[in-house]
C-alpha positions, 0 to 999 in steps of 0.5 A: 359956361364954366364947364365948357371953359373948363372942357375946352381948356382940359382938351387944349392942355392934353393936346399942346402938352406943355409939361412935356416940352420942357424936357425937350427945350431944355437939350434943343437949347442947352448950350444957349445962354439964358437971354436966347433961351427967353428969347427962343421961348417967346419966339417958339410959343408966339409962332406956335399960337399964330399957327394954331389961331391960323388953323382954327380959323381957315385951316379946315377949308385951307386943308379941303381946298388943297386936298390934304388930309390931316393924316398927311400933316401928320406924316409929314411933321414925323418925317421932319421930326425924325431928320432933327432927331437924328441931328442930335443923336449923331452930334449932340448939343450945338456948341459954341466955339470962341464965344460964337455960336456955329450956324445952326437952324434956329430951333424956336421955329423947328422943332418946337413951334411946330411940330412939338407945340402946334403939332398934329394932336393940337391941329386936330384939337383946334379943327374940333373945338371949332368945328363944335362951335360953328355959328357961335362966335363966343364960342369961338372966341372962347375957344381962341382965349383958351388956346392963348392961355394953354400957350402962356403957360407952355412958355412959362414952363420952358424957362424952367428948363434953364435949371434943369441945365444948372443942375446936370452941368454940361456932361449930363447935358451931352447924355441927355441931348443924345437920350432926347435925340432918341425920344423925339426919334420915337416921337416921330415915327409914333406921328408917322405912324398915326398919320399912316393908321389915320390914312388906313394904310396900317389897321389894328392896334 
């Protein structure tokens, strides 16, 4: 039983990769202050648990009844990815002007939710571990429990950010947002990509 919990959670870990997205919350989020970022924290990590909870219980059938292959989702969150990325290279950071912040889309849901948090990698993931526990409802269950607990600590691990903020002060934020802008770039068309060699319009390495 431990070993399955502890396959399940290592599984899960890799997939939602928590520890990766500090470094992109902190640029998303970097002219907040530090109640919204709490607050984008919270929002982003919640929607991206009722996301993946939505795809571990109906996504297969809900996917196979509107016939759309996970190499679509895939595709798909590249392309989005791709328009915010090039958002933050061209403009940087949000700013705030007079105290007031500019209408800007609110990242918690876009990008972060999905698709950094509940992205294709942990999509698949979910679809897997429930699919391998099919008629087992503890299972299930359990692989749902570890699912929430790899979301707590993704949400923890974002609040870390705000020091990563103190310390570069607000030029090397700017720098920074630009050098994310660009990874998140690279993110997107690896999605792109994977989603393409997942469809089997691109083979090879």
């Amino acid at each position: 039983m431990l070993d399955a919990f502890l396959q399940t959670f290592a599984v899960m870990f890799a997939a939602v990769n928590p520890l990766s997205k500090i470094f992109y919350f902190t640029f998303l989020t970097a002219e907040e202050p530090l109640q919204v970022k709490h607050r984008i924290a919270s929002k982003a990590s919640l929607t991206a648990f009722f996301i993946l909870l939505g795809f571990s219980l109906i996504g297969d059938k809900l996917l196979r009844f509107l016939g759309i292959d996970i190499a679509a989702v895939s595709i798909a969150g590249g392309v989005l990815l791709f328009i915010v990325s090039a958002r933050l290279v061209m403009h940087g950071a949000p700013k705030h002007e007079n105290g007031h912040e500019e209408e800007t889309d609110d990242p918690a849901i876009f990008p972060l939710a999905m698709p950094l948090i509940a992205g294709p990698t942990s999509i698949v993931a979910c679809l897997v571990l429930m699919g391998n526990s099919t008629g087992d409802l503890k299972q299930q269950a359990a692989v749902i429990g570890v699912m929430g607990l790899v979301i707590v600590l993704t949400f923890f691990t974002l609040l870390v950010s705000e020091r990563i903020t103190r310390i570069l002060g607000h030029a090397g934020v700017e720098v920074m947002t630009r050098i994310v802008g660009f990874l998140l770039s690279s993110l997107a068309v690896q999605m792109t990509l994977n989603g393409l060699h997942r469809a089997g319009v691109l083979t090879g390495s």
